[in-house]
N, CA, C and O atoms as CSV, one atom per row, in Angstrom:
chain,resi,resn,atom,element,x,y,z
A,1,UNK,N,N,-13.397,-1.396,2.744
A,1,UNK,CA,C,-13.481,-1.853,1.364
A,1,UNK,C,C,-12.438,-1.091,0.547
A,1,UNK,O,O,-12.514,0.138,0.541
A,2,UNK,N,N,-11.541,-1.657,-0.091
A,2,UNK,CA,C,-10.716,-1.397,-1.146
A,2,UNK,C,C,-10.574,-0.212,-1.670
A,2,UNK,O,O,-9.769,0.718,-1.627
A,3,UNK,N,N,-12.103,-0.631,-2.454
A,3,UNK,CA,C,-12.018,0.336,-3.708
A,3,UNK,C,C,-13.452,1.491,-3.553
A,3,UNK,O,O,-14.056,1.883,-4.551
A,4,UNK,N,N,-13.863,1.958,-1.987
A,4,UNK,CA,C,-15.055,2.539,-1.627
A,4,UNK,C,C,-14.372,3.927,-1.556
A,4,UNK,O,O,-13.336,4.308,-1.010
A,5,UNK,N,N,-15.240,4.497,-2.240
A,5,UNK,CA,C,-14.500,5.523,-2.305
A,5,UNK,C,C,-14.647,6.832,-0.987
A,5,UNK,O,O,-13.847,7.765,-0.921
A,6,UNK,N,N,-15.510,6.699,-0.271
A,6,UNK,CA,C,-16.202,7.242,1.061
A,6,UNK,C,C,-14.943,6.080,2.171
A,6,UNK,O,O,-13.821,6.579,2.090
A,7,UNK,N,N,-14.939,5.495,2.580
A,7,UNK,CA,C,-13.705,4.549,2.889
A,7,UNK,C,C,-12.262,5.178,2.746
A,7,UNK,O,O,-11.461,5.378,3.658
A,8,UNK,N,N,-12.084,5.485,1.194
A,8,UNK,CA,C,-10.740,6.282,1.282
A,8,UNK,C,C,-10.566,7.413,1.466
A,8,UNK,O,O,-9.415,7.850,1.445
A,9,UNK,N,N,-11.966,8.486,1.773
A,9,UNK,CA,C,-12.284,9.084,2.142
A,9,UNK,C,C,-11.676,9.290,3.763
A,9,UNK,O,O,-10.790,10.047,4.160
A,10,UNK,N,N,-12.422,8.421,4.426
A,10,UNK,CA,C,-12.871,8.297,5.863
A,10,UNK,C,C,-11.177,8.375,6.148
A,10,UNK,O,O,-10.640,9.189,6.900
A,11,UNK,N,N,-10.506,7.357,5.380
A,11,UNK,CA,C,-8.930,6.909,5.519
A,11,UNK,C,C,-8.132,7.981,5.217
A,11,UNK,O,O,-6.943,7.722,5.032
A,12,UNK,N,N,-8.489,9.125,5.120
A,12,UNK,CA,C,-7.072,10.406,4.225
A,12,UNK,C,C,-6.565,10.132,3.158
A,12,UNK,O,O,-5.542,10.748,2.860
A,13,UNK,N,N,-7.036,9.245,2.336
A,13,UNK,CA,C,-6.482,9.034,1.015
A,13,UNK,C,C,-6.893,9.411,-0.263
A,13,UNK,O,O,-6.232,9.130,-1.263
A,14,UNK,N,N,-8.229,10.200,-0.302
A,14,UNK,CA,C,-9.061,11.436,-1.038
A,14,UNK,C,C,-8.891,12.292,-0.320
A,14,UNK,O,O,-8.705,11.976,0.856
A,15,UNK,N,N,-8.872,13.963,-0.739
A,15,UNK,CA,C,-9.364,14.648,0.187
A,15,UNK,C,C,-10.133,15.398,-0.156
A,15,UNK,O,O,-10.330,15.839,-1.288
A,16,UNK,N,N,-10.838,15.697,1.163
A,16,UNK,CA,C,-12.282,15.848,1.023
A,16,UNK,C,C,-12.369,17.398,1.443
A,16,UNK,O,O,-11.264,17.940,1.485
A,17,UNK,N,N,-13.619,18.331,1.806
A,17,UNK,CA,C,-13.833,19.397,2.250
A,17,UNK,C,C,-14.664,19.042,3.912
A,17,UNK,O,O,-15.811,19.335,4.248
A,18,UNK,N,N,-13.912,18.538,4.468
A,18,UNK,CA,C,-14.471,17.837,5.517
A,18,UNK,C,C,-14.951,19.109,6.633
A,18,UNK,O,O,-14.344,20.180,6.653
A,19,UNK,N,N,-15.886,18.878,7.356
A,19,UNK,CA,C,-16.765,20.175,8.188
A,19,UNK,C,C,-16.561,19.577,9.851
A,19,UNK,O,O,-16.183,20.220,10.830
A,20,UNK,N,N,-16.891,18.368,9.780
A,20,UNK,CA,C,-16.465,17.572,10.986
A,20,UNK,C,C,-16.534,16.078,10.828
A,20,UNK,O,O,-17.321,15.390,10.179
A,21,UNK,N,N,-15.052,15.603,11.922
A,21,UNK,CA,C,-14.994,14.242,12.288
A,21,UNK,C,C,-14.954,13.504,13.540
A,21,UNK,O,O,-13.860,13.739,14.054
A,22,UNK,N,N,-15.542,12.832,14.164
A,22,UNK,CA,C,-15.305,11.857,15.286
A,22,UNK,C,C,-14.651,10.792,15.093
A,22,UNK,O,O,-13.883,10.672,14.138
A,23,UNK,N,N,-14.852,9.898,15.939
A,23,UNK,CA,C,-14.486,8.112,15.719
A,23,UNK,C,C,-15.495,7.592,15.116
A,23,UNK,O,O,-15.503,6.367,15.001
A,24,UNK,N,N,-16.405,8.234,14.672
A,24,UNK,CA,C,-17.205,7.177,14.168
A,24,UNK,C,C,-17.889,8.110,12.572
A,24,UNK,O,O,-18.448,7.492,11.666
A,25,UNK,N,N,-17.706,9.406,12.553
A,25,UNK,CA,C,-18.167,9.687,11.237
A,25,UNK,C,C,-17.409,10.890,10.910
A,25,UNK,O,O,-16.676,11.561,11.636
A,26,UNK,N,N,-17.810,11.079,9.336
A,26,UNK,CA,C,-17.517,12.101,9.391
A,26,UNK,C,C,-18.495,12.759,8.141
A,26,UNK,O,O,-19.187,12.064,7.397
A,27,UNK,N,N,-18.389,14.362,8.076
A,27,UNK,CA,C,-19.058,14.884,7.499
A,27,UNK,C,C,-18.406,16.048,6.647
A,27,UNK,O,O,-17.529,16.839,6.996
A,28,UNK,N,N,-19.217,15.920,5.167
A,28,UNK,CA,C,-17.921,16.696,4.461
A,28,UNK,C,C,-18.766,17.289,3.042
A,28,UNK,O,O,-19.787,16.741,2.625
A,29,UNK,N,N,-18.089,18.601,2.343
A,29,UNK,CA,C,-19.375,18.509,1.503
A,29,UNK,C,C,-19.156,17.716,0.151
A,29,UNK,O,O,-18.193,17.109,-0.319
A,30,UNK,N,N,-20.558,17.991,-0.319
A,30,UNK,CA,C,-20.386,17.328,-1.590
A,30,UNK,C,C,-20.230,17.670,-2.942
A,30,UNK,O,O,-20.889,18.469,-3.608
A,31,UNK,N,N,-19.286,16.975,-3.265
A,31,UNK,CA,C,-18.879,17.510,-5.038
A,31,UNK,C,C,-19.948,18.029,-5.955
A,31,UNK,O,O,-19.650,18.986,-6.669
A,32,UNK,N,N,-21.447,17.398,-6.046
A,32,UNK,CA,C,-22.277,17.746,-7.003
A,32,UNK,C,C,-23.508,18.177,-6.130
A,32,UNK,O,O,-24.499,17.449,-6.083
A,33,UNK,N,N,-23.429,19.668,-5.259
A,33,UNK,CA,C,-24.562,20.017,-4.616
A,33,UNK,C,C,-25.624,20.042,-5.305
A,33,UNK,O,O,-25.661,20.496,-6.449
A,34,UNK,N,N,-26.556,19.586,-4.727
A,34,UNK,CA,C,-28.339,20.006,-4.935
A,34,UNK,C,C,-29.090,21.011,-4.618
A,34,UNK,O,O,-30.010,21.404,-5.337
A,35,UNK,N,N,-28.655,21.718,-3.103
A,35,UNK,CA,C,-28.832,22.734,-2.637
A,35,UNK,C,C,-27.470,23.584,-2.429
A,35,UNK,O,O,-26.293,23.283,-2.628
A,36,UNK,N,N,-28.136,24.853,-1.914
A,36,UNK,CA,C,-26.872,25.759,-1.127
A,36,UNK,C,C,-25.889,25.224,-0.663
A,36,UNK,O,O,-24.699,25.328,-0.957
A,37,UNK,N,N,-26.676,24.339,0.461
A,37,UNK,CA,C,-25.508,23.460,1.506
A,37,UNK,C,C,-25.675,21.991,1.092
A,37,UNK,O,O,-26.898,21.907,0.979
A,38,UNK,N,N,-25.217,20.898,0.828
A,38,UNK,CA,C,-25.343,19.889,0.530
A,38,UNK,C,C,-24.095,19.004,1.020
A,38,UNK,O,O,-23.058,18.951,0.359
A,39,UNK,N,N,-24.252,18.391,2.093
A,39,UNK,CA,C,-23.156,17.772,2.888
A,39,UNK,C,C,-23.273,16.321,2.766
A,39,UNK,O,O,-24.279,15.852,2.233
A,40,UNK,N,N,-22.543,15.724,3.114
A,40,UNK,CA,C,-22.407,13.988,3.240
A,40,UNK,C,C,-21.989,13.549,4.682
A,40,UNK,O,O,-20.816,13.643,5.044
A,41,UNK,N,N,-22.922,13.092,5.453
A,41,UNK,CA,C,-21.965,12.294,6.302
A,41,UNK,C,C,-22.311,11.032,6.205
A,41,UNK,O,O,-23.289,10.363,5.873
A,42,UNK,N,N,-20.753,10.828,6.758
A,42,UNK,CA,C,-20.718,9.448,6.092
A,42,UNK,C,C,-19.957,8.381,7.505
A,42,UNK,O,O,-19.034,8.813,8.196
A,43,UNK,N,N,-20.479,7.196,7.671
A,43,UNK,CA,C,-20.035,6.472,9.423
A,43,UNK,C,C,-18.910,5.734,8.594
A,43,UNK,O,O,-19.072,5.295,7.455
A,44,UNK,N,N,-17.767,5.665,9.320
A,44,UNK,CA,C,-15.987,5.078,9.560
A,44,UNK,C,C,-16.581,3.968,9.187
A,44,UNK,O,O,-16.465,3.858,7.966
A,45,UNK,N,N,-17.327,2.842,9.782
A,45,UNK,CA,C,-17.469,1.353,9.748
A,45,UNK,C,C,-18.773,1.682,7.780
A,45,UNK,O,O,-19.640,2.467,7.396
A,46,UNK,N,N,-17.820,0.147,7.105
A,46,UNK,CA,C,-18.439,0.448,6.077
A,46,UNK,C,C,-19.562,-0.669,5.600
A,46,UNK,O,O,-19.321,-1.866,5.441
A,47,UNK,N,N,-21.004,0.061,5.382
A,47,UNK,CA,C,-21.430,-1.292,5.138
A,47,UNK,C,C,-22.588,-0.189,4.473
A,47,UNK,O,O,-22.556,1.021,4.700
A,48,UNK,N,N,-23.632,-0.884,3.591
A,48,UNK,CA,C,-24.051,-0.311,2.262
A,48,UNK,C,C,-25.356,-0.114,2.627
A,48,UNK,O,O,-25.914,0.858,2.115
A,49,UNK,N,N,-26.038,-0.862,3.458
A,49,UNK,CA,C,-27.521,-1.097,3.291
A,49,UNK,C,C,-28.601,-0.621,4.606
A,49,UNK,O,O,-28.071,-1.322,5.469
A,50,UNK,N,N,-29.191,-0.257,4.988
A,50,UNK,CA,C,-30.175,-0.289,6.128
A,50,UNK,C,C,-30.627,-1.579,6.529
A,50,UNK,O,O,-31.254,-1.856,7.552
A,51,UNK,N,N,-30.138,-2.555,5.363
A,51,UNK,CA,C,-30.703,-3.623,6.042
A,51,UNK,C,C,-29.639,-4.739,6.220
A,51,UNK,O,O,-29.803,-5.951,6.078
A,52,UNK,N,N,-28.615,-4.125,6.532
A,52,UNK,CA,C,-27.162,-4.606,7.406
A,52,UNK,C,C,-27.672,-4.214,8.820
A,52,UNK,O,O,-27.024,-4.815,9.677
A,53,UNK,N,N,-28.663,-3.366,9.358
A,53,UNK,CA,C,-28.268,-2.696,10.379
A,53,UNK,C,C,-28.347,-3.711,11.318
A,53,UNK,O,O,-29.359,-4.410,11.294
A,54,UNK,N,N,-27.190,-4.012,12.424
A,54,UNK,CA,C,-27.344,-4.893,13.885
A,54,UNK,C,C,-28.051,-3.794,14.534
A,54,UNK,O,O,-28.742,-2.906,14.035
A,55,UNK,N,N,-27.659,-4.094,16.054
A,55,UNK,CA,C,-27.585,-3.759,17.245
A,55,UNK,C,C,-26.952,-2.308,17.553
A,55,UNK,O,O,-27.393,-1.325,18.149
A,56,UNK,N,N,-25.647,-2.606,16.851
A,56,UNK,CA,C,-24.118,-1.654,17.043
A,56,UNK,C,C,-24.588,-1.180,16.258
A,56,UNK,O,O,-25.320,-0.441,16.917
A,57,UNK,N,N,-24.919,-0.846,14.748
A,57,UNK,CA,C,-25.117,-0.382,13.110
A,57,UNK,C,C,-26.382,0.537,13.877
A,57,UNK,O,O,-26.573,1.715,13.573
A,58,UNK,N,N,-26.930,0.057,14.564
A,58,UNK,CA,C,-28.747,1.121,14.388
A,58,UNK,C,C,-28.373,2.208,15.704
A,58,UNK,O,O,-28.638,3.409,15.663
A,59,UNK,N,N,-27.635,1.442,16.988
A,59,UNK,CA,C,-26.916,2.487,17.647
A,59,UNK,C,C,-26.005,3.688,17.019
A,59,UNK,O,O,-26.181,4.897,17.172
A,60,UNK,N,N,-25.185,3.161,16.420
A,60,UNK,CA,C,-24.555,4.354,15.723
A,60,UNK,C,C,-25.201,4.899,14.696
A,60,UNK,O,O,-24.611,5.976,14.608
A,61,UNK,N,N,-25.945,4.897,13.923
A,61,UNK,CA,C,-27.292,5.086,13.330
A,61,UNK,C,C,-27.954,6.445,13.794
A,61,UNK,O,O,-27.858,7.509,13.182
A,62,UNK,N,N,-28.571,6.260,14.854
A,62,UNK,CA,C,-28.846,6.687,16.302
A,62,UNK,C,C,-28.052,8.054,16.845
A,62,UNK,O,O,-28.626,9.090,17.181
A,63,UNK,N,N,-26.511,7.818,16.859
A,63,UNK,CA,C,-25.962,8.826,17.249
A,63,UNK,C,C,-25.676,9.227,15.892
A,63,UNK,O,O,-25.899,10.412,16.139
A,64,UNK,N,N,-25.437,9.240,14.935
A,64,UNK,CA,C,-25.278,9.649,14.017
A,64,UNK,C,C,-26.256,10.763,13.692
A,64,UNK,O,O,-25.737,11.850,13.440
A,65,UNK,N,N,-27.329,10.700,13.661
A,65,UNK,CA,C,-28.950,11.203,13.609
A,65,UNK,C,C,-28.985,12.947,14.456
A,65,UNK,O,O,-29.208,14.075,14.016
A,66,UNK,N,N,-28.554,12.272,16.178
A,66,UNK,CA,C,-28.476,13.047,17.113
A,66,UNK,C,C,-27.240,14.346,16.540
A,66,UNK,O,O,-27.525,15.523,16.321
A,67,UNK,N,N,-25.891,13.725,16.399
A,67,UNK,CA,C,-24.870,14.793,16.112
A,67,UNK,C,C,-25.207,15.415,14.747
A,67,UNK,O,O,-24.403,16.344,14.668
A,68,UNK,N,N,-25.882,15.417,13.736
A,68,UNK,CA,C,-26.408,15.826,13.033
A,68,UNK,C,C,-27.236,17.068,13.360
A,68,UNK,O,O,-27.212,18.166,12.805
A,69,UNK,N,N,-27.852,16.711,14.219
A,69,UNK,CA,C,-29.094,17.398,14.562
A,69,UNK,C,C,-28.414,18.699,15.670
A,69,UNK,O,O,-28.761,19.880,15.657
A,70,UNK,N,N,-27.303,18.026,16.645
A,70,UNK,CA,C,-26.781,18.867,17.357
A,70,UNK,C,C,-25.933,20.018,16.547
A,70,UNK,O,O,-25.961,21.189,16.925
A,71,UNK,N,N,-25.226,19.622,15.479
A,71,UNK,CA,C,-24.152,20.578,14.357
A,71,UNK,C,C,-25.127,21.444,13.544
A,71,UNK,O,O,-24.570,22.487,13.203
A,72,UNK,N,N,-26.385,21.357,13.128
A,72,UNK,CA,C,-26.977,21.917,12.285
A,72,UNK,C,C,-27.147,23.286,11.858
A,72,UNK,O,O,-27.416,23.880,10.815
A,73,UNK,N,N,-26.760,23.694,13.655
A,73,UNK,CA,C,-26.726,25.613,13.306
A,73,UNK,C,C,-25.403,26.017,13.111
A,73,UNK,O,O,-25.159,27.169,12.751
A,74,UNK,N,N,-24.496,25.172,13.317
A,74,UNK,CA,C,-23.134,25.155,13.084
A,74,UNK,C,C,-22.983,25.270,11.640
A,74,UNK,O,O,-22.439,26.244,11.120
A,75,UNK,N,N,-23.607,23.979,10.784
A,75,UNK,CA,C,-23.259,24.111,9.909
A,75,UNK,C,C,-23.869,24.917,8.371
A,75,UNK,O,O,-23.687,24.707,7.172
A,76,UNK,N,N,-24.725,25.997,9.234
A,76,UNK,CA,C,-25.381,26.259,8.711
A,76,UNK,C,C,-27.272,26.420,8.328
A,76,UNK,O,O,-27.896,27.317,7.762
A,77,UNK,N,N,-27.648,25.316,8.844
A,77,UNK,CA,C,-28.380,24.850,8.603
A,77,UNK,C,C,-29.587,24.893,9.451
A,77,UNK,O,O,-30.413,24.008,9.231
A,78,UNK,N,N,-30.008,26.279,10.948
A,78,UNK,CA,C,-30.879,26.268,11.529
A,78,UNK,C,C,-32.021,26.713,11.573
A,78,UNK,O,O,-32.738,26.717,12.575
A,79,UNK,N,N,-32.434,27.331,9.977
A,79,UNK,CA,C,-33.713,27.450,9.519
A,79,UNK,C,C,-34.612,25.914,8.721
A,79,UNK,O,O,-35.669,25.938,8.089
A,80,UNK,N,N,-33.714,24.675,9.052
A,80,UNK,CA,C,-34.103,23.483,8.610
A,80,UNK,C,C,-33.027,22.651,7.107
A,80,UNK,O,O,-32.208,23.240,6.402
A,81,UNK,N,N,-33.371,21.399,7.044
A,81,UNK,CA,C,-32.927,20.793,6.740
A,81,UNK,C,C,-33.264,19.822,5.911
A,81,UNK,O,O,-34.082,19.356,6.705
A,82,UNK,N,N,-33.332,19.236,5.165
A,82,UNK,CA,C,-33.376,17.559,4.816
A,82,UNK,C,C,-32.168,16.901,4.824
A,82,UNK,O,O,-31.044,17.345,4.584
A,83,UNK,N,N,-32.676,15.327,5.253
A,83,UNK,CA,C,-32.010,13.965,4.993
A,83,UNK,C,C,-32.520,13.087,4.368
A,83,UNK,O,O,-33.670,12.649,4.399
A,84,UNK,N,N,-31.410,12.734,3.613
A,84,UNK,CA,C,-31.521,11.744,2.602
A,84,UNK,C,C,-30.527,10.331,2.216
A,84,UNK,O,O,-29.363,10.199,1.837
A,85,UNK,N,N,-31.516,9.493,2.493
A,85,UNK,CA,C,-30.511,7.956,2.265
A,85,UNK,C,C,-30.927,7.163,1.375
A,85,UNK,O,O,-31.900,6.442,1.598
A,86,UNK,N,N,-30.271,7.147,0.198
A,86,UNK,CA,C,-30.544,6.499,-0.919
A,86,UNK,C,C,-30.464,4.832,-0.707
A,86,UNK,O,O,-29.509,4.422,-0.046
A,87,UNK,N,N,-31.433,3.845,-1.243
A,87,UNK,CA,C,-30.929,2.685,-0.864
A,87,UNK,C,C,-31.181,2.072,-2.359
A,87,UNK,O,O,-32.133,2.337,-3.093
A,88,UNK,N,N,-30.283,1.341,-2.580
A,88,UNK,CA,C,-30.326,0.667,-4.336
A,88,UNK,C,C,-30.041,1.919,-5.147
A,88,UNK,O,O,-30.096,3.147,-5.087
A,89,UNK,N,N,-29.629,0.683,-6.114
A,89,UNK,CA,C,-29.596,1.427,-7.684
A,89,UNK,C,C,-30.691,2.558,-8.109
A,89,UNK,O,O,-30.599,3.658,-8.653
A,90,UNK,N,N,-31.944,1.649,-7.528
A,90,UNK,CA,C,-33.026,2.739,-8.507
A,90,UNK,C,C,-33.386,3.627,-7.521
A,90,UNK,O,O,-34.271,4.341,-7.993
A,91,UNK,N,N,-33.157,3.918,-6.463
A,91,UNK,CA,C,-33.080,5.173,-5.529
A,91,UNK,C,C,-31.864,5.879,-5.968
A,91,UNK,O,O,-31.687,6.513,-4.928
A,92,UNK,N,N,-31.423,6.043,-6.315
A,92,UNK,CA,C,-30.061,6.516,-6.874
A,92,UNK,C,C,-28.401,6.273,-6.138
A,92,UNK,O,O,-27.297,6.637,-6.543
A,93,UNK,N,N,-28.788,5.551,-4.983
A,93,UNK,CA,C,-27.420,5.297,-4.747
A,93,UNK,C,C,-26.153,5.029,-5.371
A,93,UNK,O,O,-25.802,3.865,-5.566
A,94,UNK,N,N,-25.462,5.975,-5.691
A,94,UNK,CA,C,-24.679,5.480,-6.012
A,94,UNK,C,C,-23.195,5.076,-5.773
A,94,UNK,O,O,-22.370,4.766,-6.633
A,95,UNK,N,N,-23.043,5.140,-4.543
A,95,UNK,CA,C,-21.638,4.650,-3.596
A,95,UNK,C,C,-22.821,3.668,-2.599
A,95,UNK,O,O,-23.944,3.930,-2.168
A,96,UNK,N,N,-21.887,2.388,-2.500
A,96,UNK,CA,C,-22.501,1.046,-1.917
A,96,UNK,C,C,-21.551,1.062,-0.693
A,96,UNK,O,O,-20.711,0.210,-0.406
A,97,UNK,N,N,-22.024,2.839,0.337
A,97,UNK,CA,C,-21.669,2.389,1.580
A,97,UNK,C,C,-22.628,3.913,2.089
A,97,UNK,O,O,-22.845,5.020,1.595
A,98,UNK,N,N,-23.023,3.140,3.421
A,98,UNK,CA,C,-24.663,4.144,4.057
A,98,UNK,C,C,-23.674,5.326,4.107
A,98,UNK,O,O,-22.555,5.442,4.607
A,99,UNK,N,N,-24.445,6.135,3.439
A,99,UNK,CA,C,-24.237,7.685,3.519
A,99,UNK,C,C,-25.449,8.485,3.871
A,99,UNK,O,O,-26.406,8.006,3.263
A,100,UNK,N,N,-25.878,9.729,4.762
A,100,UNK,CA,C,-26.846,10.385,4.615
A,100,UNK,C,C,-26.736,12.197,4.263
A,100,UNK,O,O,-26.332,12.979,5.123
A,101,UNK,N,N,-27.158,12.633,2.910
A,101,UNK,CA,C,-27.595,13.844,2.320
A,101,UNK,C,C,-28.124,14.870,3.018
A,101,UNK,O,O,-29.187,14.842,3.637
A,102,UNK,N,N,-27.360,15.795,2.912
A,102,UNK,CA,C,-27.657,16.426,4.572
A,102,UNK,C,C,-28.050,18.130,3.453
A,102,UNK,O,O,-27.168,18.944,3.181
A,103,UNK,N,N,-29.514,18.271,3.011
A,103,UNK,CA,C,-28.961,19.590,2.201
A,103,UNK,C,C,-30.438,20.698,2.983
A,103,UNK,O,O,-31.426,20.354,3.633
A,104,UNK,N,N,-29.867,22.318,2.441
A,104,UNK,CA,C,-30.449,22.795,3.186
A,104,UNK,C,C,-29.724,24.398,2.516
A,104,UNK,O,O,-29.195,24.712,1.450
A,105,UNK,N,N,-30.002,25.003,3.594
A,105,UNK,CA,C,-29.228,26.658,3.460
A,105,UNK,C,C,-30.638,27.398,2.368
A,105,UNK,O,O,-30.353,28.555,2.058
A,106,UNK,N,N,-31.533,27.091,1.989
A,106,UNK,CA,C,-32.951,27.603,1.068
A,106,UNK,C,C,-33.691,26.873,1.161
A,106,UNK,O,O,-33.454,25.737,1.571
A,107,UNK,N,N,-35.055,27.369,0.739
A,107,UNK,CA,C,-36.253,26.614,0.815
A,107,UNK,C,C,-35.782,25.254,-0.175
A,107,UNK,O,O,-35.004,25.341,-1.125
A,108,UNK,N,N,-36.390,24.113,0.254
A,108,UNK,CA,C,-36.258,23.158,-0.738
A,108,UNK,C,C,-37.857,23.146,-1.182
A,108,UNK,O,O,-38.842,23.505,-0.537
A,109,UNK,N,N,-37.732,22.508,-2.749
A,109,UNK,CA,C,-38.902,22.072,-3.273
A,109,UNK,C,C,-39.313,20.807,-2.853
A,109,UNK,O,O,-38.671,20.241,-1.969
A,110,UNK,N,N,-40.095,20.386,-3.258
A,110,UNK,CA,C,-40.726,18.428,-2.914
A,110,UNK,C,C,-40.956,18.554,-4.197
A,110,UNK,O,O,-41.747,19.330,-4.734
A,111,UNK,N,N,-39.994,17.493,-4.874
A,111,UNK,CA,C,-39.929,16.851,-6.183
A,111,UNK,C,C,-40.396,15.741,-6.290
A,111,UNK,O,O,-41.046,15.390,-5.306
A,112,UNK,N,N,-40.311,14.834,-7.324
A,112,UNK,CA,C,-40.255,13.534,-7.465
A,112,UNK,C,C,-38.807,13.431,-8.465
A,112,UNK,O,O,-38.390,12.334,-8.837
């Protein structure tokens, strides 16, 4: 997409504080942390919704989940974690391509 800004991201045409990349994602932090650590990864193929997901979309989904889970003490993050995937407007999404909120490094609260 054009004008996605995670897209021009993914493409080298922002640059980002990127932590790690494959062929299929990458992960990088984020401009307006919530926590200590507050990362983005974000999958190469661009599409907005959970409920795009095929076959291929929930597989990489899938590994996406796993390498997450495998980087975590890497990146910090092996006293625990949250993930977070905003979907719509009124969840707060606000980039219209699947990203998941990767924050952590202190206790988190449970808000609303």
């Amino acid at each position: 997409m054009e004008n996605c800004i995670f897209c021009k991201i993914v493409a080298g045409e922002i640059p980002s504080a990127k932590l790690y990349e494959d062929g299929e994602i990458v992960i990088f932090k984020d401009i307006a942390p919530l926590a200590r650590i507050h990362l983005l990864c974000v999958p190469k193929e661009h599409f907005a919704y959970l409920s795009e997901l095929d076959d291929d979309r929930a597989a990489l989904l899938g590994r996406t989940l796993k390498k997450i889970a495998d980087l975590a003490p890497s990146l910090g993050l092996a006293e625990g974690y949250r993930l977070v995937v905003n979907q719509g407007e009124n969840a707060g999404q606000s980039v219209k391509h699947l990203h998941i909120h990767i924050l952590g490094g202190e206790t988190l609260p449970w808000e609303k």
